[in-house]
N, C-alpha and C positions, 0 to 999 in steps of 0.2 A: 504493500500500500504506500509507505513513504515513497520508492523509489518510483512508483505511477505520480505521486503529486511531483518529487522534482523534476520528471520527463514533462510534467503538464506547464509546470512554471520554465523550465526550457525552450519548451516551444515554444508559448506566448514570448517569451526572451528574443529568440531568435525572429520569429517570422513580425514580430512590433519593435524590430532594434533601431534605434534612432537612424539610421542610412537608410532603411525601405522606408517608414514613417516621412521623411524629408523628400526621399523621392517620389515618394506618391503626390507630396502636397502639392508639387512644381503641376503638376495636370492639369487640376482645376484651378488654377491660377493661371497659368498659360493659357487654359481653354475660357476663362471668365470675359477676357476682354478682347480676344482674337477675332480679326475680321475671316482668317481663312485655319480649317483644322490641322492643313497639313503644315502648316506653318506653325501653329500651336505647339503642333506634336514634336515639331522640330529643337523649337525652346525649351520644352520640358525636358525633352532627352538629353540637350547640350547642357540643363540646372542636375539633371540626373547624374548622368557621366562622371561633371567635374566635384560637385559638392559631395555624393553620394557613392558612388561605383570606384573611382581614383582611390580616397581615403579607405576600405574597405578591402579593396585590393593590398593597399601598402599593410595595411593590420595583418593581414593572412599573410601576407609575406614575413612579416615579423614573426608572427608565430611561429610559422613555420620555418624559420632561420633559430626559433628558440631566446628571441629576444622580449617579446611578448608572449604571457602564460596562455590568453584563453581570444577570442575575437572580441570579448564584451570589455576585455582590457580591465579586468578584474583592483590588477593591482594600482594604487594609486599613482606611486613613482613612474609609472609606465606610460602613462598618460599624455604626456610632456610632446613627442615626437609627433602622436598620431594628431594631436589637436593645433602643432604647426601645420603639417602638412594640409588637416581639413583647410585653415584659416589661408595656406595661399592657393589653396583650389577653390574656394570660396569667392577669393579674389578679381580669381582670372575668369571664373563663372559672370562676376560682374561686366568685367571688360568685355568680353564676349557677348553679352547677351544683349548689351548696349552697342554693339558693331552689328550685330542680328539684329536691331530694331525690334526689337521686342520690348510687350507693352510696361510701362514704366513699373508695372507691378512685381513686374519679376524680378527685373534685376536688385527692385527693393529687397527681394524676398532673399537674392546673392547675398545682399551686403546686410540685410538682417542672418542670414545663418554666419555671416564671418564675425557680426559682432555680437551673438549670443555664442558660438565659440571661443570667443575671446572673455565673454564674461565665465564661462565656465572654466575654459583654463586658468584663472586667476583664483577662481572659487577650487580651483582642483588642488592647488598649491600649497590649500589650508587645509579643505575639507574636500570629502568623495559624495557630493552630490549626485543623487539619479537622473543623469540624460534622460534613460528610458521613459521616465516620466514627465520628463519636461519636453519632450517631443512628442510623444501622446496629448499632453493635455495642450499643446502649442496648436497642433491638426486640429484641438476637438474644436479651440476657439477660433481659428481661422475659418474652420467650414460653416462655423453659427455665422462669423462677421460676412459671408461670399454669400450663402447660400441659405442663413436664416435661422432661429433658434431650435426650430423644427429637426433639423440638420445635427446642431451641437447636441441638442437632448436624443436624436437616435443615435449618437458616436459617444456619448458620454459616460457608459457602460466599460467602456475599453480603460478609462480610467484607472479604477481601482482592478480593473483585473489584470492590467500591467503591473501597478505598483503593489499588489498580490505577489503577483511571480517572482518581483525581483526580493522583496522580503523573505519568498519561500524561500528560495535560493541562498540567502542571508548576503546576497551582494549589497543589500542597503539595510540600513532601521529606517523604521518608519517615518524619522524626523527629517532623513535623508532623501525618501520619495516625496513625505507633503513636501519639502522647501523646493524639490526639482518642479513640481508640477505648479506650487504656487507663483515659481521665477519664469516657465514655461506660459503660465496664459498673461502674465505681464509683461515680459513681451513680445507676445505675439499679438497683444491687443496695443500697445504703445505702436508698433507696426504698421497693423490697421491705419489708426488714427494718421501716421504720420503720410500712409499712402493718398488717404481722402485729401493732403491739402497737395498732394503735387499730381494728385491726377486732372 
């Protein structure tokens, strides 16, 4: 029975881990304000790629060179490397997405994941905040703010069953999931906010 709940908190771990969580989110942002889909689909992929896929890649690699323990980068100290490299693939997500003409929303969405990486590297430094949960609850209030409350209250389940898993798991205490998910919808709504005055 134990080892079914921690395959169960595994999974949620893995298939809700902050890279596919982020990559999903570039979609319906790309597709919110796009005049044509394939053009959409194109942004999403290049916000994909760079922000999510690159970083992801280098983790596995780590690992599996034996410099990094596990893909969820478990140990604090270890953190350091992968949350550079997110922060200048984040970067060049921006530049790019602004040479692609894509709509202003996106590229906000670049340079807000480079500078919610940057605040979490800085909070990493101290303390082992949960990503997991602050990319969860980041998705849940972006899709209320796109697409309506209707939206965030049928996503808003996934909440506590993230930061469920990662307590199973005992990669966080609990004070470590609420402050990820409560720093997670602040700013992803300061975001928002910030997109309504330059769109």
């Amino acid at each position: 029975m134990k080892n079914r709940r921690i395959s169960w908190a595994r999974l949620i771990s893995d298939v809700l881990s902050p890279p596919v969580i982020w990559g999903l989110m570039a979609f319906p942002i790309a597709f919110y304000s796009a005049e044509s889909q394939e053009r959409a689909l194109l942004w999403a992929l290049t916000y994909a790629v760079l922000v999510c896929i690159l970083p992801a890649l280098y983790i596995g690699y780590m690992v599996w060179r034996g410099h990094i323990t596990d893909i969820h980068v478990q140990v604090r100290e270890q953190r350091l490397r992968p949350f550079l490299v997110s922060v200048v693939c984040a970067g060049v997500a921006f530049t790019l997405l602004r040479v692609m003409d894509a709509p202003s929303l996106l590229p906000l969405f670049a340079i807000f994941s480079l500078v919610q990486l940057g605040v979490m590297l800085l909070i990493t430094l101290l303390w082992q905040i949960s990503l997991h949960s602050m990319s969860i609850t980041g998705a849940v209030v972006l899709a209320g703010a796109l697409y309506g409350p209707g939206t965030a209250l049928l996503l808003s389940p996934l909440i506590p069953v993230v930061g469920a898993a990662r307590i199973r798991l005992r990669r966080h205490t609990p004070a470590q999931v609420v402050a990820g998910g409560l720093l997670g919808a602040l700013l992803t709504w300061v975001m928002f906010l910030i997109s309504l005055s330059v769109t």
